[in-house]
C-alpha positions as CSV (number, residue, x, y, z in Angstrom):
1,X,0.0,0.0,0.0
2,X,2.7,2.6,1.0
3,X,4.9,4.5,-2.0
4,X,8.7,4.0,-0.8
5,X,12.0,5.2,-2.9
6,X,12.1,1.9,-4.7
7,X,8.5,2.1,-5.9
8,X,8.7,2.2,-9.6
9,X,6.6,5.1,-11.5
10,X,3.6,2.6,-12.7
11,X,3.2,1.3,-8.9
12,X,3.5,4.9,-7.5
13,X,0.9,5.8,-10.5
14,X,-1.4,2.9,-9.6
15,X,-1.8,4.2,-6.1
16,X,-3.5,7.1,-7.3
17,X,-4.8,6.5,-10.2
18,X,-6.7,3.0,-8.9
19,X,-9.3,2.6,-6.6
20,X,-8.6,-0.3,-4.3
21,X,-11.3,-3.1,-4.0
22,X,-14.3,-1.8,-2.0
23,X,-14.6,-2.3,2.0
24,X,-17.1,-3.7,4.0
25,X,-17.7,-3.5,8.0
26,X,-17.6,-7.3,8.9
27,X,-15.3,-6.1,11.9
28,X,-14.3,-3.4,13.2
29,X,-11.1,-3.1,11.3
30,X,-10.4,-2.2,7.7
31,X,-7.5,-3.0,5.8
32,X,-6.5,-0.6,2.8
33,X,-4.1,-1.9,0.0
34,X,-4.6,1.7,-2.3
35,X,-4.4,5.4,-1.2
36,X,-8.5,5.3,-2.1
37,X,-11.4,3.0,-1.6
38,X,-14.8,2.9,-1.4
39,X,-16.4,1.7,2.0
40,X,-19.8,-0.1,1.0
41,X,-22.6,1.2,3.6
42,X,-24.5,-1.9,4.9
43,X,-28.5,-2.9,4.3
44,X,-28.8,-3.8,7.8
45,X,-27.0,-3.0,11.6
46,X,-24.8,-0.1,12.8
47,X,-21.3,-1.0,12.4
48,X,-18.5,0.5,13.3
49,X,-14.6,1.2,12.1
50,X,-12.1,1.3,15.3
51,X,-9.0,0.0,13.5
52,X,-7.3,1.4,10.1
53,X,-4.8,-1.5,9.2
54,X,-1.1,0.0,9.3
55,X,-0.1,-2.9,7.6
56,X,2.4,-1.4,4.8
57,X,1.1,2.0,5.8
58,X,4.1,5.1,6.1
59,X,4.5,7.6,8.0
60,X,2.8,10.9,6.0
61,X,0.4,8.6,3.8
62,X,-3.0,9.8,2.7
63,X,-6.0,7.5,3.0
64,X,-9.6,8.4,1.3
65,X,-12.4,6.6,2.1
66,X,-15.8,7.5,-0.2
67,X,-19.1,6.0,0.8
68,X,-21.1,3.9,-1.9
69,X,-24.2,1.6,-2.0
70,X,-27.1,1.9,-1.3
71,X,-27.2,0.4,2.3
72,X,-29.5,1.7,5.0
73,X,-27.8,1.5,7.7
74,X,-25.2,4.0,8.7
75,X,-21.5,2.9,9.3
76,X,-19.6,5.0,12.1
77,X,-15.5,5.7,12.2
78,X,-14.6,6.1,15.8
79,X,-12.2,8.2,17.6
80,X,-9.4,6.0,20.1
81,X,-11.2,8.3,22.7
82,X,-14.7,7.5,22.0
83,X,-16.5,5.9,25.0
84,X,-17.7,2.6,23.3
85,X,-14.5,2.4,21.4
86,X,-12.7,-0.6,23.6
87,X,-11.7,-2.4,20.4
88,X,-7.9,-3.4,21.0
89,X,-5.2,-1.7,18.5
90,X,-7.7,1.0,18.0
91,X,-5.6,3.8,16.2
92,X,-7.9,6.4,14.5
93,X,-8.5,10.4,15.6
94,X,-11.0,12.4,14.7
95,X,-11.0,14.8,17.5
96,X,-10.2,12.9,20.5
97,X,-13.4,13.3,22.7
98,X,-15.3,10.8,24.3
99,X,-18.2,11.5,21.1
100,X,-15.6,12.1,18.3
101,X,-16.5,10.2,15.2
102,X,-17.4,10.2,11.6
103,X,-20.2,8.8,10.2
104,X,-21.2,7.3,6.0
105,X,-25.0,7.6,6.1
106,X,-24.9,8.1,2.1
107,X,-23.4,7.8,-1.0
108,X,-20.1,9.1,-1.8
109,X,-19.8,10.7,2.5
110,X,-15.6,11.0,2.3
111,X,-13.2,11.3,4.8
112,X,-9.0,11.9,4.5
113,X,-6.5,10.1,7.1
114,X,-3.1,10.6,7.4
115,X,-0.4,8.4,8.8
116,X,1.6,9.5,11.7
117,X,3.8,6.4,11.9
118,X,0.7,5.0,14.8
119,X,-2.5,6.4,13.7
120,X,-4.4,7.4,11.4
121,X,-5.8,11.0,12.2
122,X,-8.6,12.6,10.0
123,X,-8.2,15.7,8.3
124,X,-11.0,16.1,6.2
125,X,-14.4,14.8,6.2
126,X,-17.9,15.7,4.5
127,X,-20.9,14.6,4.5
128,X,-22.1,14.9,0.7
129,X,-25.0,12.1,0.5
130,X,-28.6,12.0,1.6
131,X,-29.0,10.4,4.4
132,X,-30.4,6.8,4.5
């Protein structure tokens, strides 16, 4: 997933020119392989993201995840400080309250994370679909 100095020019082009496969919530961690991918809103439940996968992630890496589907239920990225957040590993910040977190309630919702060599900490988000 991450661009390093050895990266040849088609794999550095691939990471931004290619969406990577879409994501679901079957757990509470996602694991990205591109710099973008969609995150596929559920039909049913209210699931929730506590873990970003650091695996092959660098520190100063950009991460975009767009919302798509048409799922009803709403899917919620939480803050390490959020009070129902206990998941173990859990390395995301949104704002670091007890409340902080962003939630894909429609199609094409987005939010930016970068890497800080430990967590992934959000620096953009918006909330461009209807709501389901």
């Amino acid at each position: 997933m991450a661009i390093s100095s050895h990266s040849t020019l088609a794999e550095v082009k691939e990471q931004f020119t290619k969406l990577g496969a879409a994501l679901t919530t079957a757990s509470a961690t996602i694991t990205p392989t591109h710099q973008v991918h969609t995150l596929t809103l559920p039909s049913s439940g209210t699931p929730s993201i506590d873990v970003i996968s650091t695996t092959g992630a660098s520190k100063g890496q950009l991460l975009v995840l767009i919302a798509a589907g048409a799922g009803a239920a709403p899917v919620t990225i939480r803050d390490t400080a959020h009070s129902s957040n206990s998941t173990t590993g859990k390395n995301i910040k949104c704002e670091g309250t007890t409340s902080s977190v962003i939630t894909f309630d429609g199609a094409n919702d987005n939010a930016t994370f970068v890497f800080d060599g430990t967590n992934w900490i959000a620096i953009s988000s918006v909330d461009a679909g209807p709501n389901q």
